[in-house]
C-alpha positions as protocol buffer text, in pm:
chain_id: "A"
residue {
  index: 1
  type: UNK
  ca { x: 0 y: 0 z: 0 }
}
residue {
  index: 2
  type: UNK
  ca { x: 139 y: 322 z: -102 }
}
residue {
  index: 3
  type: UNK
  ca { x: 93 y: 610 z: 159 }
}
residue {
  index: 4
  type: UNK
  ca { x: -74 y: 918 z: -3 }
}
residue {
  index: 5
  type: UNK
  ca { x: -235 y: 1069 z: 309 }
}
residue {
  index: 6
  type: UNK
  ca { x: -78 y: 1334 z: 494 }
}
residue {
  index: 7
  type: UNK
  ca { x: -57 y: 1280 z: 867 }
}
residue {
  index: 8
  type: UNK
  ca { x: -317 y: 1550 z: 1108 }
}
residue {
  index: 9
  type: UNK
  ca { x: -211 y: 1751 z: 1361 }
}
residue {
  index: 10
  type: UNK
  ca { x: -409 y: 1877 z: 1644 }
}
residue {
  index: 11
  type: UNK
  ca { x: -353 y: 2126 z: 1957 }
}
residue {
  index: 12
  type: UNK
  ca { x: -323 y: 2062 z: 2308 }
}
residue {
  index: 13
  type: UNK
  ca { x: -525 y: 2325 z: 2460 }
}
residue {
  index: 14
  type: UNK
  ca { x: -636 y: 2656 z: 2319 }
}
residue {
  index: 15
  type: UNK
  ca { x: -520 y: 2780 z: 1988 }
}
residue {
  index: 16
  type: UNK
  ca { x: -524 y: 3142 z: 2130 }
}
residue {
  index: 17
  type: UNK
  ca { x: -359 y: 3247 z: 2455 }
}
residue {
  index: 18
  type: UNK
  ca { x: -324 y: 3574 z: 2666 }
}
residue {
  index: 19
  type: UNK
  ca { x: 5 y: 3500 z: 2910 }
}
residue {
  index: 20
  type: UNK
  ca { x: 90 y: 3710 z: 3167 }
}
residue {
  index: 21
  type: UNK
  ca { x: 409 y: 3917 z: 3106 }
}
residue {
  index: 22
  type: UNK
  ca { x: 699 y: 3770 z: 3284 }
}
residue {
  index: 23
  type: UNK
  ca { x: 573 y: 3448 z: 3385 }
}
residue {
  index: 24
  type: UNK
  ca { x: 722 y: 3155 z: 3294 }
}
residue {
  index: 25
  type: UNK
  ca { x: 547 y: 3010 z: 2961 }
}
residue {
  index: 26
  type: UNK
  ca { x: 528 y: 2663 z: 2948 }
}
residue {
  index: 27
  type: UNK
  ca { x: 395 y: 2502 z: 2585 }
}
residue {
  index: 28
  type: UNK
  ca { x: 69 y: 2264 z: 2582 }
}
residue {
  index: 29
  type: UNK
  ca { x: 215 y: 2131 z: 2223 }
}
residue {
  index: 30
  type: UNK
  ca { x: 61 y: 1954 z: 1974 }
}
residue {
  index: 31
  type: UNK
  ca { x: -45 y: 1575 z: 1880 }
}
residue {
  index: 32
  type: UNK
  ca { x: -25 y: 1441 z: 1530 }
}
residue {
  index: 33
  type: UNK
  ca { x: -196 y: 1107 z: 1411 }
}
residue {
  index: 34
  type: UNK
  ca { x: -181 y: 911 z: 1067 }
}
residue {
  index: 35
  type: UNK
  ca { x: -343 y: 651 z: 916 }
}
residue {
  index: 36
  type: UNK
  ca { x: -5 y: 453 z: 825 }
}
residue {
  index: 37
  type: UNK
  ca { x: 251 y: 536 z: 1080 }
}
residue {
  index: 38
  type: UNK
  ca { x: 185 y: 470 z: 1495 }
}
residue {
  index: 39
  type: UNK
  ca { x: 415 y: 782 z: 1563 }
}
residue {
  index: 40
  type: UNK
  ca { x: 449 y: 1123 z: 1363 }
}
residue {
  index: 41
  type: UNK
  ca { x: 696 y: 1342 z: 1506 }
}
residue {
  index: 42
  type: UNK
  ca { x: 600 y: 1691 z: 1583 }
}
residue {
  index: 43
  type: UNK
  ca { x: 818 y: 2007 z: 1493 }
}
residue {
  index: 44
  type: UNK
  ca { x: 736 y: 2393 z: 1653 }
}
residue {
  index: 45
  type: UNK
  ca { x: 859 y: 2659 z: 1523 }
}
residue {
  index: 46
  type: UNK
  ca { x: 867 y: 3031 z: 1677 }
}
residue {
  index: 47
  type: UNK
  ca { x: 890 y: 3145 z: 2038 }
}
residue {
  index: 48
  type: UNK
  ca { x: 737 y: 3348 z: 2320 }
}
residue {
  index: 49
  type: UNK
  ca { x: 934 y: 3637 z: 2506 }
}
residue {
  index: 50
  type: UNK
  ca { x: 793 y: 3637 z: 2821 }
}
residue {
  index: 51
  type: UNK
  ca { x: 979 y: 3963 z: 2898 }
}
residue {
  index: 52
  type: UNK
  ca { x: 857 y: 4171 z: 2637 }
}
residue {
  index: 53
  type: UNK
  ca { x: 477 y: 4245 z: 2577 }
}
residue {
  index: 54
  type: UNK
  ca { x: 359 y: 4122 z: 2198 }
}
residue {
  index: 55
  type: UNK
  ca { x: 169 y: 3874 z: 2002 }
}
residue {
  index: 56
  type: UNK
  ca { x: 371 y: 3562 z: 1932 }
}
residue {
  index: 57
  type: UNK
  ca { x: 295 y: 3298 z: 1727 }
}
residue {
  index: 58
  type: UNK
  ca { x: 390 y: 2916 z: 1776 }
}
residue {
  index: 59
  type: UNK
  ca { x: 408 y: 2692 z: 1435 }
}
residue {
  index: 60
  type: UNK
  ca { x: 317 y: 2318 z: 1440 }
}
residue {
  index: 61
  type: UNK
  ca { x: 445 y: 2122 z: 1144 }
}
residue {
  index: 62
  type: UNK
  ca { x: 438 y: 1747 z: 1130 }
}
residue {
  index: 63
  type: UNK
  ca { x: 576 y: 1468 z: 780 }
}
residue {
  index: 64
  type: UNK
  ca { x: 496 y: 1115 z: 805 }
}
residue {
  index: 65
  type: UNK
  ca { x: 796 y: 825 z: 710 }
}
residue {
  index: 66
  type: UNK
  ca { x: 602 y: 864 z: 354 }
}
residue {
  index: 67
  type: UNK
  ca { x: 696 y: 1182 z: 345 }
}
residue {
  index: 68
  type: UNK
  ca { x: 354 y: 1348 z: 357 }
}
residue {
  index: 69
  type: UNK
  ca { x: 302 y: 1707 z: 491 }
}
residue {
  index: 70
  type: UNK
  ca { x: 60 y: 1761 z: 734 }
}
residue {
  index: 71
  type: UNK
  ca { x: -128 y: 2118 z: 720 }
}
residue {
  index: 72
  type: UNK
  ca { x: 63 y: 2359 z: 971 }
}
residue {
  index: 73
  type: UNK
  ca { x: -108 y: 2459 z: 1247 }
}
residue {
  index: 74
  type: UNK
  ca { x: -57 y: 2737 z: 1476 }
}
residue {
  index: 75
  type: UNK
  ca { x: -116 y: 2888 z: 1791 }
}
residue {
  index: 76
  type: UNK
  ca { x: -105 y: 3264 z: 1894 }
}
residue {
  index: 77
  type: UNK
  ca { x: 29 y: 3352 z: 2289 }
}
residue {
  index: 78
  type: UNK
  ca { x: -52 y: 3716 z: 2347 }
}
residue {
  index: 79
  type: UNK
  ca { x: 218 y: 3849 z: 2592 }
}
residue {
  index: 80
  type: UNK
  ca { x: 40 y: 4161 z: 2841 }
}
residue {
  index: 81
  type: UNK
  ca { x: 135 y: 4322 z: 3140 }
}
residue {
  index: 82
  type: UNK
  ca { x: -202 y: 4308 z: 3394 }
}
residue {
  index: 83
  type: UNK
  ca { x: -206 y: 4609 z: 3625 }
}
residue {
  index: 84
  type: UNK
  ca { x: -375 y: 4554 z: 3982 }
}
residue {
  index: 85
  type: UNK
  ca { x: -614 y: 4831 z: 4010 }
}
């Protein structure tokens, strides 16, 4: 059997995050399945500067052994600074 289907990737947690500026950020990831192969490795690209207020956005990308591209997905970690009032 010839593998023509490319492997899907979903989130852990929420595709759209507001972090709290200068707290330690810690990544929920990102799962990928396909119908061929029992484990499809996972690559992220991007980062989050917890030290700098911004929108930052995390890349998931994800081939199978076959060589099939799964559609990127991303997530988007909004970096702000919450006054007490």
């Amino acid at each position: 059997m010839i593998d023509t289907k490319a492997p899907v990737i979903t989130l852990s947690g929420p595709a759209n995050i507001i972090h709290q500026l200068g707290d330690l950020y810690s990544d929920a990831g990102a799962t990928a399945s396909d119908i061929v192969d029992a484990s499809v490795l996972i690559t992220t690209s991007g980062s989050v500067d917890v030290t700098a207020v911004g929108t930052y956005t995390l890349t998931y990308s994800a081939v199978d052994a076959a060589g099939n591209q799964a559609a990127a997905i991303t997530r988007e970690v909004q970096v702000k600074s919450f006054s007490e009032k």
